[in-house]
C-alpha positions, 0 to 999 in steps of 0.5 A: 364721439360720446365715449367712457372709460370704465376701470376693469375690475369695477366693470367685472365686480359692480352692477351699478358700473356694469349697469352704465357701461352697458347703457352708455353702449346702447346709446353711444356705440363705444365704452373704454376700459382701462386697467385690465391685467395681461392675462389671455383669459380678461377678454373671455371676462369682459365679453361673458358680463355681457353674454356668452362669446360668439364663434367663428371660424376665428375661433370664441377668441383670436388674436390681432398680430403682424404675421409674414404674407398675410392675406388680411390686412388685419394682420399686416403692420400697414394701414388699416381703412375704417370698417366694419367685421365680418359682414360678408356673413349672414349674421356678423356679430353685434359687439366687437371686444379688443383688449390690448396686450401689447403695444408698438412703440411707433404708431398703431393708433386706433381710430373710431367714427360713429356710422349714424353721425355720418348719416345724419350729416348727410340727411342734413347737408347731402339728402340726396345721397340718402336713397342710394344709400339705402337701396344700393346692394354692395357685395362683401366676400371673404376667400381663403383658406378653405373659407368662402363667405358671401354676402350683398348688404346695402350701406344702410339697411333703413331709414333713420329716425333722429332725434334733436341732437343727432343721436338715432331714437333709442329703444331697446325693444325694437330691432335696430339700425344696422350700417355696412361699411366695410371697403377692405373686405368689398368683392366684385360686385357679383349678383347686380349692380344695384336695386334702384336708380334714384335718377329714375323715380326709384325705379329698378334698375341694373344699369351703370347709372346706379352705380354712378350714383352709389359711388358718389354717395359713398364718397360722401358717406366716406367723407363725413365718416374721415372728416376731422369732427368726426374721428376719435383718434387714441393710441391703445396702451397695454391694459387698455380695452375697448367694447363698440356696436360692430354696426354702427362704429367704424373702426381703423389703425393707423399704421406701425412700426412692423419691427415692433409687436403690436398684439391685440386679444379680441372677441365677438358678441351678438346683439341678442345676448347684450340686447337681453342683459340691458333690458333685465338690468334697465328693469332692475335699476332703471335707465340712468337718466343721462341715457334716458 
């Protein structure tokens, strides 16, 4: 994984560095910023030199800490498996934002896996996976507190165009790849099994074949997401920060010390907004030619 650290302070002040974060993200998914002061109010900063924040029933902002019987996982200090946020919502957000305030003294290291590396291994070492991937419809679902959201998304919502590296063909202008990856969230598969069973012609189909067939082409998704190459792996010290594409990095925690605070400030923005500012700054300065 192509990853950047970007001091705080530049990010906020310089064009020329916002400028380069912002095509660094477009084009690898993940940028790092280091030297942000403890301050409640540094990840509205961050997140408005993109675009305005996106609310949920989280609120525009939230916190990340161990709680008493909490009914995420997000808010324990156990180990948290690679996911994506808020994708049993009709529109989950774009760009995910953590800044860390506080870190454990044992263990919480933060893991990232980029989706499309993943689906590109497999278009190259396990094609046949490919069709269940694209048509199997997983249900997400989130039920508490009053809350009930709901939605089936399959794994990856279209087929992907790669150039010769690896990387999806970019443009800014055109709707992008969007991954769905998100096993603590899952619920019962509600609505159907699946669409279309690939040992059938790709013929529709509900029966326990098709869910045999999504289950070993997760597994595979899986494998290629948590293979060691694939993972980068970095403890979040306090003033550090991270911005990531919600669809398309995967992100996990190990687990930590619950003894120990491990507090996180984190917020949301809709790809729109990014999409937007990125297409304004690339017409002013021009794309930097290492992200052309």
């Amino acid at each position: 994984m192509k990853h950047r650290t970007f001091p705080y302070r530049e990010y906020l002040d310089s064009m020329k560095i916002l400028h380069e974060a912002l095509n660094h993200l477009h084009r690898y998914g993940i940028v790092f910023l280091n030297s942000i002061p403890p301050e409640g109010s540094a990840i509205e900063q961050i997140a408005n030199r993109i675009g305005p924040l996106r609310n949920t029933f989280y609120g525009s902002t939230w916190d990340v800490r161990s709680v008493p019987s909490a009914k995420n996982v997000a808010y324990t200090s156990q180990n948290l498996g690679f996911h994506m946020d808020l994708l049993y919502m009709a529109s989950p957000p774009g760009l995910q934002i953590l800044h860390t305030m506080t870190a454990s003294t044992r263990g919480g290291e933060s893991l990232f896996s980029d989706g499309l590396n993943a689906c590109y291994r497999i278009s190259k070492e396990a094609p046949e996976n490919l069709a269940s991937l694209y048509n199997f419809q997983v249900t997400y679902k989130y039920k508490n507190d009053g809350h009930w959201y709901q939605q089936d998304r399959t794994t990856v919502r279209n087929p992907i165009e790669f150039d010769a590296s690896g990387l999806e063909i970019p443009d800014v202008t055109r709707s992008e790849q969007e991954l769905n990856w998100s096993p603590p969230f899952q619920g019962p598969l509600e609505k159907y099994v699946g669409m279309k069973d690939i040992s059938k012609n790709d013929k529709p189909d509900s029966g326990p074949s098709a869910l045999r067939i999504y289950l070993k082409a997760a597994k595979v998704f899986k494998a290629f997401l948590e293979a060691e190459d694939a993972v980068f792996e970095t403890k979040m010290e306090e003033g550090t920060g991270v911005i990531f594409d919600n669809r398309r990095i995967l992100h996990a925690r190990k687990a930590f010390n619950g003894d120990a605070e491990r507090w996180l400030r984190g917020a949301y923005v809709d790809k729109d907004p990014f999409k937007s500012r990125l297409r304004v700054m690339n017409e002013r300065f021009g794309i930097p030619r290492e992200y052309g």
